[in-house]
C-alpha positions as CSV (number, residue, x, y, z in Angstrom):
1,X,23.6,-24.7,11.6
2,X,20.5,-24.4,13.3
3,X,18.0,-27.1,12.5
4,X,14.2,-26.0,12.4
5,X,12.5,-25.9,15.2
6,X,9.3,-27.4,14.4
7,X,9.7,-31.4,13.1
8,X,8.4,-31.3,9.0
9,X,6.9,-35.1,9.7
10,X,4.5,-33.8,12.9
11,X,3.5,-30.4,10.8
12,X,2.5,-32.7,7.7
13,X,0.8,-35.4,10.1
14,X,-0.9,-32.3,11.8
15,X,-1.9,-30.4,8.5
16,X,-3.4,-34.5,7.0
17,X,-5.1,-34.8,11.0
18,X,-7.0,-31.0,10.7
19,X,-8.2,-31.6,6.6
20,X,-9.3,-35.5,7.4
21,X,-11.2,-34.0,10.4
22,X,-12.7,-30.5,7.8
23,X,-13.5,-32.9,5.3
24,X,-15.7,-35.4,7.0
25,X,-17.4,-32.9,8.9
26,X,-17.9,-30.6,5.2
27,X,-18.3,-33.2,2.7
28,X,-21.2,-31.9,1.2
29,X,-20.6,-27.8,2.0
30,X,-20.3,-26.1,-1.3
31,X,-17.3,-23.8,-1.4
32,X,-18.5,-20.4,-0.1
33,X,-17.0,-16.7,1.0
34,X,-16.3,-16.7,4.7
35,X,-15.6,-13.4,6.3
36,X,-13.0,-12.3,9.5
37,X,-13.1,-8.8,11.6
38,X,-10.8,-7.9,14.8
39,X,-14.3,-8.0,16.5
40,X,-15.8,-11.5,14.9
41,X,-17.5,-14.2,16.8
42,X,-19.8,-17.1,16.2
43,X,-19.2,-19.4,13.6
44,X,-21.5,-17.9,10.7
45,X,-18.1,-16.0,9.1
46,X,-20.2,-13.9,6.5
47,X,-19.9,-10.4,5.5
48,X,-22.9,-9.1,8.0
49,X,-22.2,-11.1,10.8
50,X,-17.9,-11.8,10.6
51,X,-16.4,-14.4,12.7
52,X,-13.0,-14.6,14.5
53,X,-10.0,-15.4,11.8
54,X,-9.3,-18.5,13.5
55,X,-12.6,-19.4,12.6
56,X,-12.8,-18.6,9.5
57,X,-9.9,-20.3,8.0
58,X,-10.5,-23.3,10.6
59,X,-13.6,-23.9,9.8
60,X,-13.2,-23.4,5.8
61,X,-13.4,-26.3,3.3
62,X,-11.9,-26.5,-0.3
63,X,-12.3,-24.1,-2.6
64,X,-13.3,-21.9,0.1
65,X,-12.6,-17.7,0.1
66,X,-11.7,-16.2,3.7
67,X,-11.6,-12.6,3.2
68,X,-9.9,-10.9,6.3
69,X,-10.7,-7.1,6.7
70,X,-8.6,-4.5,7.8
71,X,-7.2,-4.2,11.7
72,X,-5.1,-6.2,13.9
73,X,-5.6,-9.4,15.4
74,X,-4.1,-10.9,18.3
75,X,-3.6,-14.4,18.3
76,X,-2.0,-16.8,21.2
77,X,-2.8,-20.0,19.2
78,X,-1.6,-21.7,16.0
79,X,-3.9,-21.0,13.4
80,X,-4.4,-23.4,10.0
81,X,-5.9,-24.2,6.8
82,X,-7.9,-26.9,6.7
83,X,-7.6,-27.8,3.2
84,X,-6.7,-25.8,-0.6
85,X,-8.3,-22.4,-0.1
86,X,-8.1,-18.8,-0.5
87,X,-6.9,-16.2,2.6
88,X,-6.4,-12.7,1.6
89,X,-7.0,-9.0,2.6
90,X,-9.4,-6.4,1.0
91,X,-7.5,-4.6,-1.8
92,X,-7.6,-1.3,-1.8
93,X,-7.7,-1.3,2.3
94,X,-4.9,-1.2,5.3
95,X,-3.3,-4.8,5.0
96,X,-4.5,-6.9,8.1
97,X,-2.3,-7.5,10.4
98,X,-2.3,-11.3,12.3
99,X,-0.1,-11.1,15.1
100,X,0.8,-13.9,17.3
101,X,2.3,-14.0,20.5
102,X,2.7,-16.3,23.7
103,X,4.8,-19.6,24.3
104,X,1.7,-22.1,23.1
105,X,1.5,-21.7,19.4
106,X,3.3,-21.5,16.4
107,X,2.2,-18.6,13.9
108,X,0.4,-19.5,10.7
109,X,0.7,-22.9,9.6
110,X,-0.3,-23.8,5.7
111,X,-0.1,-26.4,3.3
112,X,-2.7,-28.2,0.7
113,X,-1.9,-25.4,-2.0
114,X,-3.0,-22.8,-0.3
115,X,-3.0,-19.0,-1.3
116,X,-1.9,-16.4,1.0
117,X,-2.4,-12.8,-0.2
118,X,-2.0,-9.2,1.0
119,X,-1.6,-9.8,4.7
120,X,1.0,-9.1,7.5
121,X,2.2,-12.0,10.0
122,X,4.0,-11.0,12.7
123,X,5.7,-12.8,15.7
124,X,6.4,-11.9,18.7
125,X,7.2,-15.0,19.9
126,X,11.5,-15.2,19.8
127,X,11.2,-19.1,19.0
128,X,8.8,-19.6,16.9
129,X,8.4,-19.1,13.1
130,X,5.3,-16.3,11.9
131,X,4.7,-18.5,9.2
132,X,4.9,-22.0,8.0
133,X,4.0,-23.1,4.4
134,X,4.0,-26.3,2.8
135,X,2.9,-26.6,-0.6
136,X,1.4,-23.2,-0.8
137,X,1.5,-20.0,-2.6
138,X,2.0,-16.7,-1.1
139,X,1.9,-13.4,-2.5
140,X,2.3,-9.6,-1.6
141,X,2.5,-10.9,2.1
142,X,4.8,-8.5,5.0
143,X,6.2,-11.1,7.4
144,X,8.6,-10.1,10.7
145,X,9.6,-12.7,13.1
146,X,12.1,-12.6,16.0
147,X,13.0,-15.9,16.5
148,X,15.2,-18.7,14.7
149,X,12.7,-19.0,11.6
150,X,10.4,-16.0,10.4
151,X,9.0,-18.1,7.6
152,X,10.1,-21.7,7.0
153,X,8.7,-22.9,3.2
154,X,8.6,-26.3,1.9
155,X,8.1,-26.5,-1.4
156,X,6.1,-23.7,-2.2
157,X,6.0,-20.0,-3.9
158,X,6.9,-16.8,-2.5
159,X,6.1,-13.9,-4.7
160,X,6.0,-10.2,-4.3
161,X,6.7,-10.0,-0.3
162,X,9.1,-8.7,2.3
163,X,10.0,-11.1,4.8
164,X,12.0,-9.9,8.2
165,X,14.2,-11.0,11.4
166,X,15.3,-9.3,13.4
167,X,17.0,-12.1,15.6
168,X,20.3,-12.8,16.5
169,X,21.4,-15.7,14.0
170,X,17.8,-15.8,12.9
171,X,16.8,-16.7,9.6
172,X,14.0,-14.6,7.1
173,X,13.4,-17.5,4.3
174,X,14.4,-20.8,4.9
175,X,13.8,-24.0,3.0
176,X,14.7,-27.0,4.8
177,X,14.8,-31.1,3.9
178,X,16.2,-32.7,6.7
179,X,14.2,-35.9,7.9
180,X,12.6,-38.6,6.4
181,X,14.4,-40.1,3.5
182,X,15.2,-39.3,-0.2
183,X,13.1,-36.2,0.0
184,X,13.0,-32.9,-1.6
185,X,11.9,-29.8,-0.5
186,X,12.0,-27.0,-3.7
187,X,11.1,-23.4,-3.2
188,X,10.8,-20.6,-5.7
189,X,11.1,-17.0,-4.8
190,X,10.2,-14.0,-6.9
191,X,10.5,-10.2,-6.0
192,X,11.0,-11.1,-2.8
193,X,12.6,-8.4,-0.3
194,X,14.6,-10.8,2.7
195,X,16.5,-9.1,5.3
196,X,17.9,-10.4,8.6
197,X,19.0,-7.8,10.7
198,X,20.7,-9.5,13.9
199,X,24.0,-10.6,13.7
200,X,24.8,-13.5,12.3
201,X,21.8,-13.3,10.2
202,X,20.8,-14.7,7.2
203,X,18.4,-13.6,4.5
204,X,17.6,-17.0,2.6
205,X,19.0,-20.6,3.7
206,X,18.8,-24.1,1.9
207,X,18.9,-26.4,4.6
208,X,19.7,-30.2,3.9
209,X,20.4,-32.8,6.5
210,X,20.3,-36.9,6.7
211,X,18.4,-38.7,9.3
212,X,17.1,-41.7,7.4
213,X,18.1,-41.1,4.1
214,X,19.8,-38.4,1.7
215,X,17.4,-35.5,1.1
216,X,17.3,-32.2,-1.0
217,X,16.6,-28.7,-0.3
218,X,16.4,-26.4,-3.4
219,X,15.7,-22.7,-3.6
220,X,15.3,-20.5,-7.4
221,X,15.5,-17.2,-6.8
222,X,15.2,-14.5,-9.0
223,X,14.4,-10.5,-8.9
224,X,15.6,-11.2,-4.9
225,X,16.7,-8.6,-2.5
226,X,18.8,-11.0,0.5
227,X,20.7,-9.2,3.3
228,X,21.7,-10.7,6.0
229,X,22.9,-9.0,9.1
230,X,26.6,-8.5,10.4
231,X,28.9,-11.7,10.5
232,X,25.6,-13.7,8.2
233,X,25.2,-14.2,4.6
234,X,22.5,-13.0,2.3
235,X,22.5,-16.5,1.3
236,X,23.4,-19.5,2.7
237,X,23.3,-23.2,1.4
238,X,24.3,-25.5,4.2
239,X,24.1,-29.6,4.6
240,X,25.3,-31.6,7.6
241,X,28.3,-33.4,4.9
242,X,25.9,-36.8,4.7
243,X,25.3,-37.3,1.1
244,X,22.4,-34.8,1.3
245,X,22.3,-31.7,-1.5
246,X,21.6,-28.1,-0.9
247,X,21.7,-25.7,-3.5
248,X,20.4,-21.8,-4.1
249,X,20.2,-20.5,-8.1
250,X,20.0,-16.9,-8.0
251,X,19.1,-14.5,-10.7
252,X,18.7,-11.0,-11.5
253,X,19.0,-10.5,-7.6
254,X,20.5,-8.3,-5.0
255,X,22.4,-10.2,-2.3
256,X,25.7,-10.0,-0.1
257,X,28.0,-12.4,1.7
258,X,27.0,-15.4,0.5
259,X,27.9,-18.7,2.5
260,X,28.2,-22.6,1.8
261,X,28.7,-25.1,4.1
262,X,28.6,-28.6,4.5
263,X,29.7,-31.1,1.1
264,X,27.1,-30.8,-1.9
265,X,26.2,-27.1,-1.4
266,X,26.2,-25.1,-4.2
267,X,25.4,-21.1,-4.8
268,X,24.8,-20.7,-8.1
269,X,24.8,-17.0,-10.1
270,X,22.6,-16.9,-13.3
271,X,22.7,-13.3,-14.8
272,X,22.2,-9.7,-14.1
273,X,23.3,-10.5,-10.0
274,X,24.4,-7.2,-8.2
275,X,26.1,-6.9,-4.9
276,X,26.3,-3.4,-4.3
277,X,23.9,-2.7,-1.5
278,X,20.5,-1.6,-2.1
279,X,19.2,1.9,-0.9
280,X,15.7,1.2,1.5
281,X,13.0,4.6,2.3
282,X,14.0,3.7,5.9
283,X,15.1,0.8,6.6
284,X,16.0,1.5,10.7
285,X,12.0,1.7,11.1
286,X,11.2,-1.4,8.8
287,X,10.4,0.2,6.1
288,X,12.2,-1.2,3.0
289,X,10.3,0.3,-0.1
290,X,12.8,1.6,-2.5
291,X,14.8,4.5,-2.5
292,X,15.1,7.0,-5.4
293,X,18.8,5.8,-6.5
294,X,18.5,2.3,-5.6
295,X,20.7,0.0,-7.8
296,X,17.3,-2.3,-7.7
297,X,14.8,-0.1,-9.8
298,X,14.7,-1.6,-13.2
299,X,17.1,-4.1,-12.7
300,X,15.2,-7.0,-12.5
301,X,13.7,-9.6,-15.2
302,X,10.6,-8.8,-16.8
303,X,7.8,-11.9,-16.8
304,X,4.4,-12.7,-16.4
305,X,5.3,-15.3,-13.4
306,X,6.0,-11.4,-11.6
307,X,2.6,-11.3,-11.2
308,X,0.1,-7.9,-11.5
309,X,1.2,-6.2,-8.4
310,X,4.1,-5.5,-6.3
311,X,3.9,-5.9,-2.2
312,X,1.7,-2.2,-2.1
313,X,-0.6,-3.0,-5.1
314,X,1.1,-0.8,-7.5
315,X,2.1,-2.1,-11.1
316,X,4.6,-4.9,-10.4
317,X,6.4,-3.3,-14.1
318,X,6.7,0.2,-14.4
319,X,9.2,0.1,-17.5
320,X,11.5,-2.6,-16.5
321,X,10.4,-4.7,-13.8
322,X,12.4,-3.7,-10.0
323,X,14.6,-6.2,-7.7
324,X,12.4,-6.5,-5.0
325,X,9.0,-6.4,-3.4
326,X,8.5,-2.9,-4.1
327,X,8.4,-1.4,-7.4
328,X,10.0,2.0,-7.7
329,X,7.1,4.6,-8.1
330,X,8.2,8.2,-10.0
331,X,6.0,11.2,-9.0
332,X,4.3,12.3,-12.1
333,X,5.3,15.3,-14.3
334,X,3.3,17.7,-14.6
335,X,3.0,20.8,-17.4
336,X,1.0,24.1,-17.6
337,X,-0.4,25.3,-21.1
338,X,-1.4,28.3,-21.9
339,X,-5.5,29.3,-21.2
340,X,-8.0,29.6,-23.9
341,X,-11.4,31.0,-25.1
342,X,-10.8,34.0,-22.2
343,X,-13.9,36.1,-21.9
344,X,-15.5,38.0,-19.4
345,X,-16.1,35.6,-16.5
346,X,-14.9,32.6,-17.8
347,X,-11.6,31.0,-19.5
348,X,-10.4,27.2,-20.6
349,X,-7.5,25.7,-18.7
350,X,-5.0,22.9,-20.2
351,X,-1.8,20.7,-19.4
352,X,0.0,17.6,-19.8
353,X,0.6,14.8,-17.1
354,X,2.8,12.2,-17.5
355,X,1.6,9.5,-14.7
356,X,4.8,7.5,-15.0
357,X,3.1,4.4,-15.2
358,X,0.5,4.4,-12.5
359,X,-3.1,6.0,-11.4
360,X,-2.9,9.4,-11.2
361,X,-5.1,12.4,-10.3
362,X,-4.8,15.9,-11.0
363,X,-6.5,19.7,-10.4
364,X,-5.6,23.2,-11.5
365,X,-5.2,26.0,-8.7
366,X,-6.0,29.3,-9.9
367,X,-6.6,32.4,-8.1
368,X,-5.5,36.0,-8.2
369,X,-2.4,35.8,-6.9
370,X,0.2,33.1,-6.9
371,X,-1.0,31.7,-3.7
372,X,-3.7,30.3,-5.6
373,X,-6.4,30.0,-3.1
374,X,-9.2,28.1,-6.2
375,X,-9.0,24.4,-7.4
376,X,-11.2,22.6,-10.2
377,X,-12.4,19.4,-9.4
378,X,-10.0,16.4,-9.2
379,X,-9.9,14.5,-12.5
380,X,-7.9,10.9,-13.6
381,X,-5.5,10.1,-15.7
382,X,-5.3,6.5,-16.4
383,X,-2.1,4.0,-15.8
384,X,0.8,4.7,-18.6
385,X,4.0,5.5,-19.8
386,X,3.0,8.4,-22.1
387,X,2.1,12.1,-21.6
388,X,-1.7,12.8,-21.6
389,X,-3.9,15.8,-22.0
390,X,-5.4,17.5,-18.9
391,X,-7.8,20.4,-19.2
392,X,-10.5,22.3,-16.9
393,X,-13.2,25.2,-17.8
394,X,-13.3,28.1,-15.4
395,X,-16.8,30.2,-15.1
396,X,-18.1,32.8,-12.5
397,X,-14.3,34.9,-12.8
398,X,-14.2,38.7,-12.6
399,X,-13.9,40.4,-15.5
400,X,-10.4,42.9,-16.5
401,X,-8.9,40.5,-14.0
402,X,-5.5,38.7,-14.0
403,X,-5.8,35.4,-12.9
404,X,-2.5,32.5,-11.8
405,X,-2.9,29.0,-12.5
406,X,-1.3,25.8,-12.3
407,X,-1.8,22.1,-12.8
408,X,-1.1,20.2,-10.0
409,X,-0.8,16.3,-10.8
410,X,-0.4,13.5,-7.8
411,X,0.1,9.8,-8.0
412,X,1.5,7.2,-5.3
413,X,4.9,8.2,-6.1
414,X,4.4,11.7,-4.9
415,X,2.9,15.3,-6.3
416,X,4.4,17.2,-9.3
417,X,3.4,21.0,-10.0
418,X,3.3,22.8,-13.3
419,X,4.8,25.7,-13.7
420,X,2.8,29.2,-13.3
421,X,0.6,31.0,-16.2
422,X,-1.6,33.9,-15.7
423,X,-4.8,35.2,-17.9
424,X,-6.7,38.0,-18.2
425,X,-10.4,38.0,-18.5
426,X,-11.9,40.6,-20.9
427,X,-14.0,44.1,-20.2
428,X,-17.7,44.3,-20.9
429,X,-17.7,46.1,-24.2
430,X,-18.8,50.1,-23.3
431,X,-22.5,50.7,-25.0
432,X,-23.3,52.7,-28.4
433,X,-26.9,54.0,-26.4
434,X,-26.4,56.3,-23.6
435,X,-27.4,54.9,-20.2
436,X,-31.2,56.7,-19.5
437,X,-31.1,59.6,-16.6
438,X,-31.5,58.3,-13.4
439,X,-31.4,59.7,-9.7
440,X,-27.6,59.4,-8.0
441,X,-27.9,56.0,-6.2
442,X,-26.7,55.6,-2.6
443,X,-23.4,54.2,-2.2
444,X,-23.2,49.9,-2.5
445,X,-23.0,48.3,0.7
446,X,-20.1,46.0,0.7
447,X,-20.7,42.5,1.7
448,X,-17.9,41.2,2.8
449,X,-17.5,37.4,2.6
450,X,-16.2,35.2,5.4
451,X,-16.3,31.7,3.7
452,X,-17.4,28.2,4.9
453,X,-17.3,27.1,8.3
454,X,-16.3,23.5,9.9
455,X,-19.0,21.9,12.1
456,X,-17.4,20.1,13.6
457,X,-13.1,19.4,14.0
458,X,-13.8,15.7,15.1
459,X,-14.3,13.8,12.1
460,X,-14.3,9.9,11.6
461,X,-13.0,7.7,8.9
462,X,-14.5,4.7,7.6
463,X,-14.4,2.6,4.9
464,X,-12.1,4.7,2.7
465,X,-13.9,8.2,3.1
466,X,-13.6,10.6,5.7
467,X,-17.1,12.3,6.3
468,X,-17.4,16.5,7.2
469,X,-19.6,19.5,7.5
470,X,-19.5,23.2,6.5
471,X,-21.9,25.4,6.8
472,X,-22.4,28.1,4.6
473,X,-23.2,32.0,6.2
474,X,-26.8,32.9,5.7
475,X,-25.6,36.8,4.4
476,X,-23.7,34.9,1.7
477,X,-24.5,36.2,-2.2
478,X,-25.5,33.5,-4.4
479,X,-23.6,30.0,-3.0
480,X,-20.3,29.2,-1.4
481,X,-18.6,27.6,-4.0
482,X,-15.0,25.8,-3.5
483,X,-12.9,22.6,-2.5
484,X,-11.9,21.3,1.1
485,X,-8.7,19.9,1.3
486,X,-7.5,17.3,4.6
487,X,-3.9,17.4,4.9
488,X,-2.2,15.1,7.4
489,X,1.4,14.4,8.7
490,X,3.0,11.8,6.6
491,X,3.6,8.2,8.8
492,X,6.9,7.5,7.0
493,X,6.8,8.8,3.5
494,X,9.8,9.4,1.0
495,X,10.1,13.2,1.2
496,X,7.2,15.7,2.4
497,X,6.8,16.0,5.5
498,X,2.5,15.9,4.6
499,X,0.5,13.9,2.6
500,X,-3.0,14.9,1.2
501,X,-5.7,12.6,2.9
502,X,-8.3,13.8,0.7
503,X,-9.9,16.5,-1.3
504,X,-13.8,17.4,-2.5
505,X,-15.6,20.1,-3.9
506,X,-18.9,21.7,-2.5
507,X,-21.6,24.2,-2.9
508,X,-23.7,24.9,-0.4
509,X,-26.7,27.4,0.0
510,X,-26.5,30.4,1.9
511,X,-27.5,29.7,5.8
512,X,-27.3,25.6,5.1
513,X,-25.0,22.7,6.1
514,X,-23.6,20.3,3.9
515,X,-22.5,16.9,4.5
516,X,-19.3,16.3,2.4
517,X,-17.6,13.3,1.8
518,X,-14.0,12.9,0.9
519,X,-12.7,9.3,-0.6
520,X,-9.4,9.0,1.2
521,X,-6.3,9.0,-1.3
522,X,-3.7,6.0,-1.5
523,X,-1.0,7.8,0.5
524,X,-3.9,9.0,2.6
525,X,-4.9,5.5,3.8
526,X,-1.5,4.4,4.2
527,X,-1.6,7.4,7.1
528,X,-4.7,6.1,8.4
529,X,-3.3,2.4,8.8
530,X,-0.4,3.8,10.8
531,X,-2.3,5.4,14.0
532,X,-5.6,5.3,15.5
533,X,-5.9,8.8,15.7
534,X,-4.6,11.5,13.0
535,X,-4.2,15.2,13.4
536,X,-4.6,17.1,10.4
537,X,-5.7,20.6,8.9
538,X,-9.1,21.3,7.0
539,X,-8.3,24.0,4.3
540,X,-12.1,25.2,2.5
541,X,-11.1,27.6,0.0
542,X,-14.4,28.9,-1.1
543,X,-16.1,32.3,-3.2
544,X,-19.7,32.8,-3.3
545,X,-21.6,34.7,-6.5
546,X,-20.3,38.2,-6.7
547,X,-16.3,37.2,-7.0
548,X,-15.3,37.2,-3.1
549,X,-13.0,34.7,-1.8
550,X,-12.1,33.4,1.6
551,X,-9.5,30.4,2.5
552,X,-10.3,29.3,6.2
553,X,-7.9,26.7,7.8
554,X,-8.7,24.5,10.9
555,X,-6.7,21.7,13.2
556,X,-8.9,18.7,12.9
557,X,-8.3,15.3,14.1
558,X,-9.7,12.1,12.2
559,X,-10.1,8.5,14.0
560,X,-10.6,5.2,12.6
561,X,-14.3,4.1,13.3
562,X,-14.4,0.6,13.5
């Protein structure tokens, strides 16, 4: 068995060397907010004027927060914590992405009960471990490594993470006690996702070995996901047969071909284990979110210690918790009720959405044909497990005219549409007086209507919201009215081959501009964290005052500002 590659003694010598050092030079620093960007510098690490990541954990003190925004950051040296603080991404926002590389460092280095949250660590690096905790928590973390180790934990607390290698005999999770004497090294993982794709890999190892006395390597795993790769074990206890212990207690988990070696090495199954092999949304491209069908989704145990969230920031329970880091997500369902109060111009839509448990939005389409062409504006429905009420009040409609209408409900899971119902608004009532004698009138000129325009099919995104303009034509009667809708190629999704990026209504003045901004949607920003550059299509239904209606659609391509 491989032993690690980095000696337990330096990293702890190294770790007590960098806080001694933090703490005489910070005694009296109060613990503050200290801020990293791709672009940082200087040492001043706040939110106007962000420093380099390196310097913002390295230069924190206790109780300090480093809040890392979005982007990547390449990193040829070891990076550490100083002392007990606080490292995290922005919620809501791409996960930041610290990648190391190079011969002269060794990834992420942690200890002093440190929290890790909502970040990627990646290594390119084929011997040398992404990450290396002692004594810390970590929590909705993605982790990939190629060499021996991609995340080597001491005594500390995995929960709500994937955790890759891709190696050959490499190793995801490993917690090893091998020098010193008498000592124990104890790890807890919970909904963790471990795979180890070379051969000979292995998902999770308890590593024990005696160089000056017996030690101990423990791991508790429950709601676990460990697959190791062909000819490896999803677990593996292991000690060198010298009086040390290794041992691995799994629960409610998910793991194949598991492997003891060495005297003292134990594997042992608490309840609600399943072996047969879970189903991944693509797990040849590294993606291993849950597929519909998986044997994981809601076969996990149900507790508090979960925590809130699973790896994406959805509800770490929706019903029963999953095995895993992902929790399953079910698109929504979605039902069309009949209208109401139908007059002359105007009618009252409703519906039901069932959000399965999570956030979700919805929107009638209406139009006069079942292509729709019309949408309300978007409206919430909060998280929950029970069917809600969804309406929407049309005006400005043409009367004596049949009008479709759906509801169309979307949450992170995917988009659900109710099924089709029609109206049909009412004639103005004929008159009792007769109409007074006048002239014969020319015939009407008819205005035709050609809808909004796009400025501009370069648009930017920043900050969660993608920023265009329309322009409305000066002959227009009354306003242009409508909804603008940014549709873009889906990165790696479970089933459509597009995702909606966003959606807004305007109204805009004959012969003006508008400046519209549309708040990107969840599965919108996981698009915009893939690539710098997106191409999508702009779709501006629109009708101005007198009933005419127009759908334009334009190739646009949205970048990333930075």
């Amino acid at each position: 068995m491989r032993r690690s590659l980095t000696s337990r003694p330096a990293l702890l010598s190294l770790f007590g060397t960098v806080a001694a050092v933090a703490a005489m030079a910070s005694s009296a620093a109060a613990a503050t907010q200290r801020y990293a960007s791709p672009t940082g510098s200087g040492t001043a690490c706040t939110a106007a004027a962000p420093c380099s990541v390196a310097q913002s954990i390295g230069g924190a003190v206790a109780g300090d927060e480093v809040i890392i925004s979005p982007g990547d950051y390449s990193l040829t040296a070891t990076v550490f914590d100083p002392a007990e603080i606080t490292i995290h991404g922005v919620a809501g926002m791409p996960r930041p992405r610290l990648m190391f590389s190079g011969p002269n460092q060794s990834g992420l280095l942690t200890s002093h009960h440190s929290l890790l949250r909502y970040l990627e660590i990646d290594q390119a690096a084929t011997n040398r471990a992404a990450l290396t905790a002692v004594q810390a928590r970590m929590d909705e973390l993605i982790v990939r490594g190629s060499g021996g180790v991609t995340a080597e934990i001491d005594s500390g607390e995995v929960r709500d993470s994937v955790v890759v290698n891709t190696a050959t005999g490499g190793q995801a999770l490993s917690t090893e006690s091998w020098v010193g004497a008498n000592e124990t090294s104890a790890s807890t993982y919970r909904n963790v996702t471990a795979i180890a794709t070379g051969s000979g890999g292995v998902a999770i190892a308890a590593i024990a070995g005696f160089d000056t006395g017996p030690n101990i390597a423990t791991v508790d795993a429950t709601n676990v996901i460990a697959r190791g790769g062909p000819g490896g074990a999803g677990l593996r206890a292991f000690t060198d047969s010298s009086g040390s212990q290794a041992t691995i207690t799994v629960t409610n988990s998910n793991y194949g071909s598991p492997s003891v070696s060495g005297t003292n090495t134990a594997i042992v199954n608490g309840p609600g284990n399943q072996a047969a092999f879970p189903s991944f949304v693509n797990a040849a491209s590294g993606d291993y979110r849950e597929a519909a069908g998986s044997p994981t989704i809601d076969a996990g145990l149900t507790q508090p210690i979960n925590g809130a969230f699973d790896f994406e920031g959805d509800p770490r329970s929706i019903g029963t918790t999953d095995i895993g880091a992902d929790e399953f997500v079910f698109p929504p369902n979605a039902t069309t009720l009949p209208a109401a109060e139908v007059d002359t111009g105007s009618a009252s839509l409703s519906g039901s959405v069932d959000p399965r448990g999570v956030v979700t939005t919805y929107h009638f389409e209406y139009g006069t044909t079942t292509a729709y062409g019309m949408a309300t504006p978007e409206a919430g429905v909060p998280s929950s497990t029970q069917t809600r009420p969804a309406t929407a009040a049309l005006s400005g409609l043409i009367p004596g005219t049949t009008y479709h209408f759906r509801i169309v409900a979307t949450n992170s899971g995917g988009t659900a549409n109710g099924a089709d119902q029609t109206f049909t608004t009412t004639t103005t009532p004929p008159s009792t007086t007769p109409p007074p004698t006048v002239p014969p009138a020319s015939p009407p000129t008819i205005q035709s209507f050609a809808g909004v325009k796009l400025v501009s099919t370069k648009l930017s995104y920043a900050r969660g919201i993608i920023t265009l303009t329309l322009r409305c034509p000066s002959a227009t009667t009354g306003r242009c009215s409508g909804r603008t809708t940014l549709r873009g190629r889906k990165a790696g999704g479970r089933k459509a081959s597009s995702v909606i990026v966003g959606r807004a209504s305007f109204s805009i003045r004959p012969g003006a501009r508008a400046t519209i901004k549309l708040r990107v949607s969840r599965p919108g920003r996981r698009r915009m964290a893939a690539s710098h550059g997106v191409a999508a299509t702009d779709t501006n239904t629109a009708r101005d005052s007198a009933g005419h209606s127009k759908t334009t659609v334009t190739a646009v391509t949205i970048r990333r500002r930075r």
